[in-house]
N, CA, C and O atoms as a printed pandas DataFrame, in Angstrom:
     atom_number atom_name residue_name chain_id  residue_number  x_coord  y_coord  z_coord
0              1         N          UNK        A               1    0.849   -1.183    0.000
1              2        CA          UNK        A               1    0.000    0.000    0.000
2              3         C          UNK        A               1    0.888    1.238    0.000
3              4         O          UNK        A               1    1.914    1.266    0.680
4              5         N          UNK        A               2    0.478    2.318   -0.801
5              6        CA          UNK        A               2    1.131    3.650   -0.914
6              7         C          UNK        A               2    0.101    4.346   -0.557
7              8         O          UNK        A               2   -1.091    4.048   -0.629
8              9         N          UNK        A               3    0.670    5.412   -0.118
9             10        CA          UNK        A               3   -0.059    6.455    0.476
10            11         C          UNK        A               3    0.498    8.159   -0.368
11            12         O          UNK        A               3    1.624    8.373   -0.818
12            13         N          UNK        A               4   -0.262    8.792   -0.366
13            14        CA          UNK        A               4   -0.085   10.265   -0.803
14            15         C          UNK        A               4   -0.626   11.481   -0.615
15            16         O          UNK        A               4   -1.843   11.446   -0.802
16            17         N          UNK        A               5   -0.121   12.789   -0.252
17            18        CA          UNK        A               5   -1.429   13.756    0.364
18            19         C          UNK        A               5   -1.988   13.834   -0.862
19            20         O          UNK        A               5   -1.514   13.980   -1.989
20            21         N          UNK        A               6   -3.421   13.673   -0.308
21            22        CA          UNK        A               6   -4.563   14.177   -1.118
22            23         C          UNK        A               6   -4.955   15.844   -0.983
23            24         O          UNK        A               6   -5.204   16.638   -1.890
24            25         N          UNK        A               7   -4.916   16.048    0.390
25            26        CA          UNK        A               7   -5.058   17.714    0.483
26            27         C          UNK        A               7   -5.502   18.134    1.311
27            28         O          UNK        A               7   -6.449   17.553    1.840
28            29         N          UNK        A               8   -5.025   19.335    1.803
29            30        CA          UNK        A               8   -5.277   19.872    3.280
30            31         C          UNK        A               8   -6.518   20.592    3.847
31            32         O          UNK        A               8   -6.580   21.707    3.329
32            33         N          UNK        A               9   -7.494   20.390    4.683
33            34        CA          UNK        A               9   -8.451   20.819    5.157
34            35         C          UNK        A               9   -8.317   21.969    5.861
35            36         O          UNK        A               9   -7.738   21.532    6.855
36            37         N          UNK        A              10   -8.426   22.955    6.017
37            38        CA          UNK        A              10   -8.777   23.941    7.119
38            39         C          UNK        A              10   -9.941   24.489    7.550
39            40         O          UNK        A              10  -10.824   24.775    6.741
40            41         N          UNK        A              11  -10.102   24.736    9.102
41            42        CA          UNK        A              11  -10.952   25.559    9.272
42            43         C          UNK        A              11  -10.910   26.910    9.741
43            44         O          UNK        A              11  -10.112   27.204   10.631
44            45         N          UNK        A              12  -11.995   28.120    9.041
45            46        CA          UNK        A              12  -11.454   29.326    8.822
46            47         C          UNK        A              12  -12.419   30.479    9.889
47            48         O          UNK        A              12  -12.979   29.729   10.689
48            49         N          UNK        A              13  -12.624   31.213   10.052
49            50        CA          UNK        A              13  -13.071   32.452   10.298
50            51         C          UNK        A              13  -13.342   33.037    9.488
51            52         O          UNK        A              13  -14.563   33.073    9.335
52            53         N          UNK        A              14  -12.775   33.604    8.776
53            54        CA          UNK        A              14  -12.645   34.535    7.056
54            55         C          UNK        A              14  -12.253   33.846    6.320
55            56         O          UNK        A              14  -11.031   33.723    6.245
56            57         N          UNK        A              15  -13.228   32.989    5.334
57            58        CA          UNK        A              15  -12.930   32.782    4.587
58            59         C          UNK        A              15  -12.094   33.208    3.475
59            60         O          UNK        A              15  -11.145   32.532    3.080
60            61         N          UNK        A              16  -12.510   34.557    2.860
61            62        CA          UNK        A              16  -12.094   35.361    2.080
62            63         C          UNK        A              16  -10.711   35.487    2.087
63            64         O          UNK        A              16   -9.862   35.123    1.274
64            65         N          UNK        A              17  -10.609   36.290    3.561
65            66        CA          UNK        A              17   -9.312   36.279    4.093
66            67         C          UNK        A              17   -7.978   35.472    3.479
67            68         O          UNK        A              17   -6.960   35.838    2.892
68            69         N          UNK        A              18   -8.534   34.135    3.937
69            70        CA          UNK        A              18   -7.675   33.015    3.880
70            71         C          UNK        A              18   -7.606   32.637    2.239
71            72         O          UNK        A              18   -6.577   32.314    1.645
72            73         N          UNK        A              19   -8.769   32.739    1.729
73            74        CA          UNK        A              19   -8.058   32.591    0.159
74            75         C          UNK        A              19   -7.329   33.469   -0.514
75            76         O          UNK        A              19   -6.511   33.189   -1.391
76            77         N          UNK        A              20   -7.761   35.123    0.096
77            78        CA          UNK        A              20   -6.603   35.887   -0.428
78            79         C          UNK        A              20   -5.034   35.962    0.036
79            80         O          UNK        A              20   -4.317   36.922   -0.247
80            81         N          UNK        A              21   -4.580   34.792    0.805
81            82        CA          UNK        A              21   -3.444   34.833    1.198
82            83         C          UNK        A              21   -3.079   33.721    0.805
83            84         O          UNK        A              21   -1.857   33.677    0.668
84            85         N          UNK        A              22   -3.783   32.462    0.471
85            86        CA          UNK        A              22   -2.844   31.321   -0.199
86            87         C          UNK        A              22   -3.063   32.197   -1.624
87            88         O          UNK        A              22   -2.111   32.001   -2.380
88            89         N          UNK        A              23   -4.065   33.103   -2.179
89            90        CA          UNK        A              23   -3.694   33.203   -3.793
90            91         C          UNK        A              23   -2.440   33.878   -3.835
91            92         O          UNK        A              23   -1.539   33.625   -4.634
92            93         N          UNK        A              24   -2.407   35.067   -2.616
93            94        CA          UNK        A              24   -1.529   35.978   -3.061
94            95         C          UNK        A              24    0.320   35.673   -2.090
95            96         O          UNK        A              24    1.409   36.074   -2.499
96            97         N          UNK        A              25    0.145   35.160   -1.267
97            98        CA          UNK        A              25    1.523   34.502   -1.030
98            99         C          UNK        A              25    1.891   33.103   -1.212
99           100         O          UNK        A              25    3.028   32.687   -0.989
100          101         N          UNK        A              26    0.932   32.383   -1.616
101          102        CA          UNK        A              26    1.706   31.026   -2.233
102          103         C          UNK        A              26    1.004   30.520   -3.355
103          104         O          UNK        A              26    0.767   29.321   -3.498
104          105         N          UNK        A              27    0.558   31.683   -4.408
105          106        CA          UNK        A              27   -0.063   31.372   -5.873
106          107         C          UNK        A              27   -0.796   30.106   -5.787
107          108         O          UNK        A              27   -0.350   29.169   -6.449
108          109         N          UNK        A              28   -1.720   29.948   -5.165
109          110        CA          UNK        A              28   -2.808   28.935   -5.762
110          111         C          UNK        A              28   -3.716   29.562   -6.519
111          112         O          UNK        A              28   -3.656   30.782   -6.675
112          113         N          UNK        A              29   -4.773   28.726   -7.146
113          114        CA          UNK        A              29   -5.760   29.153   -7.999
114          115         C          UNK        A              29   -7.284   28.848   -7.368
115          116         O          UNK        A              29   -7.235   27.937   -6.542
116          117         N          UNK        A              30   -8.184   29.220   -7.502
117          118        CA          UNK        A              30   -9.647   28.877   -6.518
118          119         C          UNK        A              30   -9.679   27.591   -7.918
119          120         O          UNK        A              30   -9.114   27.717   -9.004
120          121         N          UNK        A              31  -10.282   26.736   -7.582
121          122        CA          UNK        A              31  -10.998   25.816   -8.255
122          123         C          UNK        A              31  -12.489   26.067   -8.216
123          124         O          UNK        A              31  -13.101   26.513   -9.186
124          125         N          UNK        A              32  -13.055   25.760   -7.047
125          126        CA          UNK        A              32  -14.493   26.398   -6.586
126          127         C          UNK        A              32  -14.898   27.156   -5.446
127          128         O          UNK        A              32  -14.227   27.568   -4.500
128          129         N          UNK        A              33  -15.474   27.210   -5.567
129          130        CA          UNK        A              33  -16.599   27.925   -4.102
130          131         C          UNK        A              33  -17.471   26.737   -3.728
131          132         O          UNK        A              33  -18.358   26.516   -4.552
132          133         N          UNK        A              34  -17.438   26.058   -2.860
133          134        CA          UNK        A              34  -18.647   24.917   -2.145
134          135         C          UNK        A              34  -19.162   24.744   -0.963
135          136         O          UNK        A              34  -18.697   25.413   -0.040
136          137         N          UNK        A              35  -19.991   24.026   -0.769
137          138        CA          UNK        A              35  -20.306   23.669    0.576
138          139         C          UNK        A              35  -20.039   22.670    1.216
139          140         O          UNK        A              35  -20.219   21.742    0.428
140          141         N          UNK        A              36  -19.723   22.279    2.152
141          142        CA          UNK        A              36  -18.702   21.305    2.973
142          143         C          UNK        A              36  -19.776   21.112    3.996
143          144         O          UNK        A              36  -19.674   21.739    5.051
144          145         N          UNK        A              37  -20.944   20.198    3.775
145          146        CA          UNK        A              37  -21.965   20.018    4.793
146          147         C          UNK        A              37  -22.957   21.170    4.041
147          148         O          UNK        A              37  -23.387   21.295    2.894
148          149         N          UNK        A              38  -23.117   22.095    5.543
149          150        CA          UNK        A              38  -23.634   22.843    5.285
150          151         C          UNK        A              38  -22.893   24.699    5.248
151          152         O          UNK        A              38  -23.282   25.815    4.905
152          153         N          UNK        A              39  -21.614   24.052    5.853
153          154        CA          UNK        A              39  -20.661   25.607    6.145
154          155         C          UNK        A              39  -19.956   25.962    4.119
155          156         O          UNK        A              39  -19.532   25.269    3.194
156          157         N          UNK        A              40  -20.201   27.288    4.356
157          158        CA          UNK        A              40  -19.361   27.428    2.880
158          159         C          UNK        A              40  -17.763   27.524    3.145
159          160         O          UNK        A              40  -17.053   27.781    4.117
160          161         N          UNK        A              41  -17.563   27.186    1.786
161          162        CA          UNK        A              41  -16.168   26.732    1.752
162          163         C          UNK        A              41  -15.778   27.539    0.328
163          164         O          UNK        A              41  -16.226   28.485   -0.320
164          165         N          UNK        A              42  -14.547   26.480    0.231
165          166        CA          UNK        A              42  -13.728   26.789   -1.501
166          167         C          UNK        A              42  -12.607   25.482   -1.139
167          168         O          UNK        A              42  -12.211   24.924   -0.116
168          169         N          UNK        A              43  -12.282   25.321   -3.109
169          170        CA          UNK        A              43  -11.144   24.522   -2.932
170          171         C          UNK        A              43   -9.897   25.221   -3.772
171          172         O          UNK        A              43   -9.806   25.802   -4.853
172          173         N          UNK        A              44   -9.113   24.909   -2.856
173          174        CA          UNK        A              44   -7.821   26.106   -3.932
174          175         C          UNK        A              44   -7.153   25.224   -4.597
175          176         O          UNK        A              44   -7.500   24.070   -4.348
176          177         N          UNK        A              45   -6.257   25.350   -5.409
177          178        CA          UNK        A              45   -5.324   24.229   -6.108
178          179         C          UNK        A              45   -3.448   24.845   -5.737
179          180         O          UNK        A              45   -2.895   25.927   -5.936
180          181         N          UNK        A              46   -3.047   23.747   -5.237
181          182        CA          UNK        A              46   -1.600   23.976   -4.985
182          183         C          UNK        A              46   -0.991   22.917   -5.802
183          184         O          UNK        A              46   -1.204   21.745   -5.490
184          185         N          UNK        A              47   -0.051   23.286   -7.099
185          186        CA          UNK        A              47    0.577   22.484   -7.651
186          187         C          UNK        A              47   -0.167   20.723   -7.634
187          188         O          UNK        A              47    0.451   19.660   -7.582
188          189         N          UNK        A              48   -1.454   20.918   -7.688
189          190        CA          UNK        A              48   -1.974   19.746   -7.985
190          191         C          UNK        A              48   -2.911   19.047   -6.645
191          192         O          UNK        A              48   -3.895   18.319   -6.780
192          193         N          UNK        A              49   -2.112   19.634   -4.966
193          194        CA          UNK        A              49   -2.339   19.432   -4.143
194          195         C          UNK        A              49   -3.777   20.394   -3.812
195          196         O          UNK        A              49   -3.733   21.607   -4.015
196          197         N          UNK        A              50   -5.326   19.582   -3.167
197          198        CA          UNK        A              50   -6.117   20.458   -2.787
198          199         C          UNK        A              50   -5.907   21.161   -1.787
199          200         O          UNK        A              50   -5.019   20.626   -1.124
200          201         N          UNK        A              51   -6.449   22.576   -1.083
201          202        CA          UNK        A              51   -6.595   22.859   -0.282
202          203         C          UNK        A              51   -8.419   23.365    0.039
203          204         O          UNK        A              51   -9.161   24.210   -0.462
204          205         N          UNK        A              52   -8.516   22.691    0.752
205          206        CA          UNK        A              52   -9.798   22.660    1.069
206          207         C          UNK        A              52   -9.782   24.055    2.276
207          208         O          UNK        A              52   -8.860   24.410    3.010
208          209         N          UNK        A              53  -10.820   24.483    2.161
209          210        CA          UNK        A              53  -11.144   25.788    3.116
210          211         C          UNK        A              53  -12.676   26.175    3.808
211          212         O          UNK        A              53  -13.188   27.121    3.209
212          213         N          UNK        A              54  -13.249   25.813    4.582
213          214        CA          UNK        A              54  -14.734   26.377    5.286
214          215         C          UNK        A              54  -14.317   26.635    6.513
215          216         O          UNK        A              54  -13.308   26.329    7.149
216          217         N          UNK        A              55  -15.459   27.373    6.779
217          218        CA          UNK        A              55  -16.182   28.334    7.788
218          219         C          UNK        A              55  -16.776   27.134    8.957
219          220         O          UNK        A              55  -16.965   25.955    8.660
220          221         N          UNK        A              56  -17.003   27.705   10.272
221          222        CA          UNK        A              56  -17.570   26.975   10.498
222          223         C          UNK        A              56  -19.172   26.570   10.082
223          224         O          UNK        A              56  -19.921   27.187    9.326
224          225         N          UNK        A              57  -19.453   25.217   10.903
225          226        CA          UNK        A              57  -20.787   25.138   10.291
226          227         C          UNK        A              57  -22.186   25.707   11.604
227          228         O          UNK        A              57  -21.942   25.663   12.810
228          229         N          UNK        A              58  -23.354   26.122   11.140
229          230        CA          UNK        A              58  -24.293   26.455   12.110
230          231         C          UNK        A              58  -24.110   25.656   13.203
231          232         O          UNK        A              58  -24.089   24.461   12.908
232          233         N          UNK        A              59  -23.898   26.029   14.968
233          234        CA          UNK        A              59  -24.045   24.957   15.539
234          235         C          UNK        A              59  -22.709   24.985   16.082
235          236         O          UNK        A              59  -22.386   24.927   17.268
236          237         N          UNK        A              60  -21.979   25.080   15.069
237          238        CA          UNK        A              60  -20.426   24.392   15.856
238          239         C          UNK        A              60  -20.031   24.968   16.521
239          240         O          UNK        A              60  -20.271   26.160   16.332
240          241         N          UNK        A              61  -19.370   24.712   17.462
241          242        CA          UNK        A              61  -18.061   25.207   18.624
242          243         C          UNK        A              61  -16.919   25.036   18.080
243          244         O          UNK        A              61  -16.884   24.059   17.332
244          245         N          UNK        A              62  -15.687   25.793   18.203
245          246        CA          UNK        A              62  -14.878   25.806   17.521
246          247         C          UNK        A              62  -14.516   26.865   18.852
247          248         O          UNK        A              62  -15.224   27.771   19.293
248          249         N          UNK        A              63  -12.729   26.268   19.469
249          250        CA          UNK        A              63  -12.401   27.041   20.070
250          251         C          UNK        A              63  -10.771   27.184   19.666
251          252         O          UNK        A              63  -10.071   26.282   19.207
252          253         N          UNK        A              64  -10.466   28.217   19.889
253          254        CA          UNK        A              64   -9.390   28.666   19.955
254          255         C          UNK        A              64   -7.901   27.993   20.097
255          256         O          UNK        A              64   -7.953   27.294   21.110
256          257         N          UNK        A              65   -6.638   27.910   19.529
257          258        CA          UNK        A              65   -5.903   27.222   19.888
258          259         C          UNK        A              65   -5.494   28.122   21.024
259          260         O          UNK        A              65   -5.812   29.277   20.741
260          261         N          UNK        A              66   -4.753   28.015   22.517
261          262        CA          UNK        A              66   -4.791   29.219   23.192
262          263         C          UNK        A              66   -2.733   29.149   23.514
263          264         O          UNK        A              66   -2.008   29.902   24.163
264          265         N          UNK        A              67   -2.469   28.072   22.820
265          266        CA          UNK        A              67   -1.024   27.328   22.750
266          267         C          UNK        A              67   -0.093   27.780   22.117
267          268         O          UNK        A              67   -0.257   28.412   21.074
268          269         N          UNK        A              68    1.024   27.539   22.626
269          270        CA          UNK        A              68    1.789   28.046   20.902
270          271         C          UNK        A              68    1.930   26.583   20.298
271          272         O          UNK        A              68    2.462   26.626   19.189
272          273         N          UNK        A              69    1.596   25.269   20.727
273          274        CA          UNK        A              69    2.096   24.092   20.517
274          275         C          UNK        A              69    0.624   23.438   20.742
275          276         O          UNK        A              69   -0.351   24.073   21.143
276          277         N          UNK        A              70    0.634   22.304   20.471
277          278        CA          UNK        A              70   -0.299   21.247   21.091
278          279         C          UNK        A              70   -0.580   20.058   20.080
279          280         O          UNK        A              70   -0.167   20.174   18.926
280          281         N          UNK        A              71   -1.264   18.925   20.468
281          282        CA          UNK        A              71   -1.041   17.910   20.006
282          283         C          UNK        A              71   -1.957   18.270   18.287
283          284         O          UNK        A              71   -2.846   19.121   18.321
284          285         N          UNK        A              72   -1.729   17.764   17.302
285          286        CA          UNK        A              72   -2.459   17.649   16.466
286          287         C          UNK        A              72   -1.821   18.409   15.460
287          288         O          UNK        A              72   -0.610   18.222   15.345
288          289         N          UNK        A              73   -2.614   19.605   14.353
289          290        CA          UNK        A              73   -2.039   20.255   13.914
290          291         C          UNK        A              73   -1.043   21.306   13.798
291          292         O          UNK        A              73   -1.445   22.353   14.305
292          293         N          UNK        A              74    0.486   21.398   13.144
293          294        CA          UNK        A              74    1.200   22.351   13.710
294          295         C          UNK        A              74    1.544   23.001   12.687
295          296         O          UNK        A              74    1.736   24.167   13.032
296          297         N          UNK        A              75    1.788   22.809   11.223
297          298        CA          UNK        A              75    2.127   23.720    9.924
298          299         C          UNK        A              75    1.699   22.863    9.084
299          300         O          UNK        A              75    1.092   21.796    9.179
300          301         N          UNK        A              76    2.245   23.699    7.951
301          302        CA          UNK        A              76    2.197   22.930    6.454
302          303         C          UNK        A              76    3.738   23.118    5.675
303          304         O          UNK        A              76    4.456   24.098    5.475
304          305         N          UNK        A              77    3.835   21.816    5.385
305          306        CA          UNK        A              77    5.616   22.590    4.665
306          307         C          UNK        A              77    5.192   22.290    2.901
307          308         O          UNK        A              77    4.637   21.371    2.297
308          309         N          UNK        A              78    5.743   23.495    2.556
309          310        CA          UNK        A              78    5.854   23.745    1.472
310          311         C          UNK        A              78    7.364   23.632    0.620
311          312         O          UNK        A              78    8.381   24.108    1.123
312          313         N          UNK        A              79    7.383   22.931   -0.757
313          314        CA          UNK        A              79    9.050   22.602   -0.940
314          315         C          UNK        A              79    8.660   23.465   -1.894
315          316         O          UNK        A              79    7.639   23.526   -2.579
316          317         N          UNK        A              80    9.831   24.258   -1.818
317          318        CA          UNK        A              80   10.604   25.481   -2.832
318          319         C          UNK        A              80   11.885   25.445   -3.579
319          320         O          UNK        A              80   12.905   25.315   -2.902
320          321         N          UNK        A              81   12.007   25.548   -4.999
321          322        CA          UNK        A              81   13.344   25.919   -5.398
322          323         C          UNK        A              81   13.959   27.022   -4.865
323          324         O          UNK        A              81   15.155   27.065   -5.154
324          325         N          UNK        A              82   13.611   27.824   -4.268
325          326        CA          UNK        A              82   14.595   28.917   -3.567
326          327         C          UNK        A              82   14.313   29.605   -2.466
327          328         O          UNK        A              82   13.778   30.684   -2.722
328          329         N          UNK        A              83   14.463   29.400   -1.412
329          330        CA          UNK        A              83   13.999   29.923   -0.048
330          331         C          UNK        A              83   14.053   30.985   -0.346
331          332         O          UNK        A              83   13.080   31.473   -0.921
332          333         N          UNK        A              84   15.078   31.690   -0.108
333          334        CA          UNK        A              84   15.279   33.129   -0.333
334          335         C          UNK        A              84   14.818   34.085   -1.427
335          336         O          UNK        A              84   14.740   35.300   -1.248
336          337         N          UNK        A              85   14.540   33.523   -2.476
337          338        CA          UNK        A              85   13.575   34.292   -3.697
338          339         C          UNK        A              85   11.952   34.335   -2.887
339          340         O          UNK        A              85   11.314   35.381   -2.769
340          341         N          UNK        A              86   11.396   32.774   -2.305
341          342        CA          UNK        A              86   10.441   32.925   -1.894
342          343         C          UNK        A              86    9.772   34.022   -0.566
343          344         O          UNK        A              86    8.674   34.537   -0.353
344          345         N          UNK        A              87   11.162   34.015    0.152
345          346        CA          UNK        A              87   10.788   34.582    0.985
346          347         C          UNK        A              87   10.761   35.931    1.026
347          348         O          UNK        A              87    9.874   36.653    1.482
348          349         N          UNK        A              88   11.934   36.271    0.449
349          350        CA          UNK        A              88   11.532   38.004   -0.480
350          351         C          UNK        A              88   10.443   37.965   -0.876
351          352         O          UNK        A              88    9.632   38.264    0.001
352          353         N          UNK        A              89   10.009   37.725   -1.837
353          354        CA          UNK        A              89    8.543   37.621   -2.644
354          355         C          UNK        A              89    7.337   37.928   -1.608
355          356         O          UNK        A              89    6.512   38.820   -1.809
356          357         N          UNK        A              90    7.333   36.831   -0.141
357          358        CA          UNK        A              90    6.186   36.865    0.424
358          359         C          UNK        A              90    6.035   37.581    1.242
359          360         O          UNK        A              90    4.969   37.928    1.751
360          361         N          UNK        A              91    8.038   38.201    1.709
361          362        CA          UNK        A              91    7.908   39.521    3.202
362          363         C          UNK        A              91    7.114   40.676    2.403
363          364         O          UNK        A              91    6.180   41.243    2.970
364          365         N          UNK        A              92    7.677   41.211    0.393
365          366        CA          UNK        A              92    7.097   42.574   -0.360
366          367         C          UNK        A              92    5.821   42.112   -0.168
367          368         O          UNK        A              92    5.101   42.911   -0.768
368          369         N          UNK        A              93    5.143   41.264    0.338
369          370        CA          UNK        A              93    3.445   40.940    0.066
370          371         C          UNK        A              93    3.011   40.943    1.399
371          372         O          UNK        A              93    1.835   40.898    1.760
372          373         N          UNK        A              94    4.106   41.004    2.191
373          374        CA          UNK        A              94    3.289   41.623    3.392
374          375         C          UNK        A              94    3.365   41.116    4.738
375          376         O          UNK        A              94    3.076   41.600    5.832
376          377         N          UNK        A              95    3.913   39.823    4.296
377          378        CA          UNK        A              95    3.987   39.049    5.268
378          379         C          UNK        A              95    4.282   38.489    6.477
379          380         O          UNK        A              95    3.468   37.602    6.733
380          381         N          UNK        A              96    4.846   38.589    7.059
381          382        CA          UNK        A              96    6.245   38.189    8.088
382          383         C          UNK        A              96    6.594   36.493    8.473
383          384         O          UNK        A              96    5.960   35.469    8.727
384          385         N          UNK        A              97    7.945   36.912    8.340
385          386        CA          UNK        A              97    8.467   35.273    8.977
386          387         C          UNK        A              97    9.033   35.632   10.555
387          388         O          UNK        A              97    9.329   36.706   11.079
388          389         N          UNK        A              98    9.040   34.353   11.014
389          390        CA          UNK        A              98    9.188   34.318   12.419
390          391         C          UNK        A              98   10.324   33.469   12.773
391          392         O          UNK        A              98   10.637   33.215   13.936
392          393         N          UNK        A              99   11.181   32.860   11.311
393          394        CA          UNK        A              99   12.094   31.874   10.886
394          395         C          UNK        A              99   12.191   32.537    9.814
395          396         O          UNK        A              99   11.277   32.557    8.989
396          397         N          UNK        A             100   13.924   33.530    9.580
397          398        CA          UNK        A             100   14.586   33.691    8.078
398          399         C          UNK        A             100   14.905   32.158    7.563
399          400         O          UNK        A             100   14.898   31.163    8.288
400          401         N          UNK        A             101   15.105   32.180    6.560
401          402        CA          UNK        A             101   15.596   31.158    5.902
402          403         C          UNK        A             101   17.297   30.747    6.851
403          404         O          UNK        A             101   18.266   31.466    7.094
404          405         N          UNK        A             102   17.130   29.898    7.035
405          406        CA          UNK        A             102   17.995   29.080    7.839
406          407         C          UNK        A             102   18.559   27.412    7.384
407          408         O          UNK        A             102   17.810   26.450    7.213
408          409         N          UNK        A             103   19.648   27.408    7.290
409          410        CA          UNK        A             103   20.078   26.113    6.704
410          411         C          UNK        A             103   20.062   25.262    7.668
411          412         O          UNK        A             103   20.668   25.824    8.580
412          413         N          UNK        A             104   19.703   24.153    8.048
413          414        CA          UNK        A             104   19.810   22.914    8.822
414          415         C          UNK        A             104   20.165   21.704    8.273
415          416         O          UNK        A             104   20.994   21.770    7.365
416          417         N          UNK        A             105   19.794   20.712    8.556
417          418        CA          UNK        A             105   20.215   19.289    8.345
418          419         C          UNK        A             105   19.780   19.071    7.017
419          420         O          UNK        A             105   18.674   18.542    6.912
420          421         N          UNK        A             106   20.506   19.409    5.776
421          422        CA          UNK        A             106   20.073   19.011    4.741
422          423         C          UNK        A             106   18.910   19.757    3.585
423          424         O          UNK        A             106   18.491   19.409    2.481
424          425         N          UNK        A             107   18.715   20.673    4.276
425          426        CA          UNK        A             107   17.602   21.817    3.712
426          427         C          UNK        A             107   17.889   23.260    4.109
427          428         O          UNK        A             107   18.623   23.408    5.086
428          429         N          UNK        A             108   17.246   24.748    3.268
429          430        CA          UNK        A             108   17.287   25.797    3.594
430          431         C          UNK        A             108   15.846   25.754    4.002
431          432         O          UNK        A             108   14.983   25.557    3.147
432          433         N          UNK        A             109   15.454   25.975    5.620
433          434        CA          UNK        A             109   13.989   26.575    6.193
434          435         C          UNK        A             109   13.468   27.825    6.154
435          436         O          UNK        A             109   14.396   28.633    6.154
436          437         N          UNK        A             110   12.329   28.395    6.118
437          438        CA          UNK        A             110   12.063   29.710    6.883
438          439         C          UNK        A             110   10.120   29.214    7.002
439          440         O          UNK        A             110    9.320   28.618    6.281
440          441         N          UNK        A             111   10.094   29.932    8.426
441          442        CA          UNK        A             111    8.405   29.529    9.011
442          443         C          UNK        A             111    8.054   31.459    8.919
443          444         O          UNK        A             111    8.827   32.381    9.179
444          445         N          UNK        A             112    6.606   31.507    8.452
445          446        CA          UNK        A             112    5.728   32.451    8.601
446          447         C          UNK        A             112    4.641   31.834    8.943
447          448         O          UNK        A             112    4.380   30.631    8.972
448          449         N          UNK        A             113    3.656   33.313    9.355
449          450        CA          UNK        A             113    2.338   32.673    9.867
450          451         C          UNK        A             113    1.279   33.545    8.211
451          452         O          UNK        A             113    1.585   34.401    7.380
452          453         N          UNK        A             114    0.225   32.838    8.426
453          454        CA          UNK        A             114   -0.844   33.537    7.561
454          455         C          UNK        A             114   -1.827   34.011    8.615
455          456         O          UNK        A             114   -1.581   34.140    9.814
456          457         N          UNK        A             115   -3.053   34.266    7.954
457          458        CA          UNK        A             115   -4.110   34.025    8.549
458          459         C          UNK        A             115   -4.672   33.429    9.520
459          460         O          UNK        A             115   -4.654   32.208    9.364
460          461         N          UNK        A             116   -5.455   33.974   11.013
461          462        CA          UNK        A             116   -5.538   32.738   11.607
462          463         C          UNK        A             116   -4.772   31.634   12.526
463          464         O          UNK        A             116   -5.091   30.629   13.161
464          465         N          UNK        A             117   -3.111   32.669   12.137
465          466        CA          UNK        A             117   -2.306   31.971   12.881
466          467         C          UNK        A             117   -1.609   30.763   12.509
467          468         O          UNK        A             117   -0.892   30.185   13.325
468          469         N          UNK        A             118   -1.790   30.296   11.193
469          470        CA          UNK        A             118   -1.445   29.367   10.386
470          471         C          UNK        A             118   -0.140   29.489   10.403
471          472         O          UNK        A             118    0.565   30.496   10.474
472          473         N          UNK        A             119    0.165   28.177   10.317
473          474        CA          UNK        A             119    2.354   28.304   10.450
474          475         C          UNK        A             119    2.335   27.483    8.861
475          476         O          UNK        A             119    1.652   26.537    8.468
476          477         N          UNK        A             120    3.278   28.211    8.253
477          478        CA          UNK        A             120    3.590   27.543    6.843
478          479         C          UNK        A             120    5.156   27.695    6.563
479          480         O          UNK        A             120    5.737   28.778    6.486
480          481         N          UNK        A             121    5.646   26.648    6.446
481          482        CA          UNK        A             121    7.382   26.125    6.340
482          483         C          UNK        A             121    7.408   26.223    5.000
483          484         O          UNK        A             121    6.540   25.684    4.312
484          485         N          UNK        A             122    8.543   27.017    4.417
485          486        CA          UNK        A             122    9.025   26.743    3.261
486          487         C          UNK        A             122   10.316   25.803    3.294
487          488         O          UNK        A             122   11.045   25.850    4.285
488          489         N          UNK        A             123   10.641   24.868    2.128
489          490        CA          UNK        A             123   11.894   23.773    2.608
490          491         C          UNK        A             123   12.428   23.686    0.769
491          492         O          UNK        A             123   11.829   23.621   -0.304
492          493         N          UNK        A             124   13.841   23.730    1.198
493          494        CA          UNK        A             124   14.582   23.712    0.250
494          495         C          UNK        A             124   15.551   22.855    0.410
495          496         O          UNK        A             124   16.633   23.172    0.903
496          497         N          UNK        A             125   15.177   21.347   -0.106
497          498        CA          UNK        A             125   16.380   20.493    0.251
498          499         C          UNK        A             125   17.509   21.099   -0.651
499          500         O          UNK        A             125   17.519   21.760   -1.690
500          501         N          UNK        A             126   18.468   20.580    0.205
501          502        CA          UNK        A             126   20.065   20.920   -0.687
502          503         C          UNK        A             126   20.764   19.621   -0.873
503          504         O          UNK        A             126   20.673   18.649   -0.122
504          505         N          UNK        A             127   21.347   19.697   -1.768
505          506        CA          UNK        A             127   21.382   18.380   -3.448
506          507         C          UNK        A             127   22.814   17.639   -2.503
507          508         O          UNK        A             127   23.421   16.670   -2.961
C-alpha cells in the first residue's frame, strides 16, 4: 500500500481572508466555491495538491488554539526551489516570517504565519 497527500483541510473564520493569502503569497488558484456540509467553503489548487477551506458550520463550537504548541495540527511545509527568492517575494506581500531562511540538516527553512495563525514552512532540500 502507498499512500499520498490528497489535500489539506482547514478551518477558517474569514474565509475570504484566507483565500486571499494562499492566492496571493503562495499562488494557488480557486478551483471552486462549495459547501462542505452545510458551512461554505472553496477549494484552492496547490501544484496539484487540494486545499480545502470552510467556515464553520451552524451549531459548531470551535475554540481557539490558546497554545503556541499542542497535540495535532502544527504547519504545512511547502518545498521550494529557492527559499530566499520565496521569501523576499512573500515579506514585499506583506507578510512576516518568524524563521529567516535558515540552513539545517540538509535543507534551507524559513516559518511564517498567515491568517488565523497558520504556520507555513518553506523547505529547500540541498542536493
Amino acid at each position: 500500500m502507498t499512500y499520498s497527500l490528497h489535500h489539506v483541510h482547514l478551518i477558517c473564520r474569514d474565509l475570504e481572508k484566507m483565500i486571499r493569502f494562499f492566492e496571493e503569497a503562495l499562488g494557488t488558484k480557486l478551483v471552486e466555491r462549495r459547501k462542505f456540509g452545510t458551512a461554505d467553503g472553496a477549494t484552492l489548487d496547490l501544484q496539484g495538491i487540494d486545499i480545502n477551506l470552510r467556515v464553520a458550520r451552524e451549531g459548531e463550537e470551535l475554540r481557539e488554539n490558546l497554545t503556541p504548541s499542542s497535540y495535532g495540527y502544527d504547519h504545512i511545509g511547502l518545498q521550494v526551489e529557492d527559499v530566499q527568492a520565496a521569501y523576499d517575494d512573500i515579506s514585499n506581500r506583506g507578510y512576516s516570517f518568524f524563521m529567516p531562511p535558515t540552513e539545517g540538516a540538509g535543507s534551507i527553512i524559513a516559518f511564517f504565519k498567515g491568517p488565523e495563525n497558520i504556520t507555513i514552512e518553506l523547505v529547500q532540500p540541498l542536493d
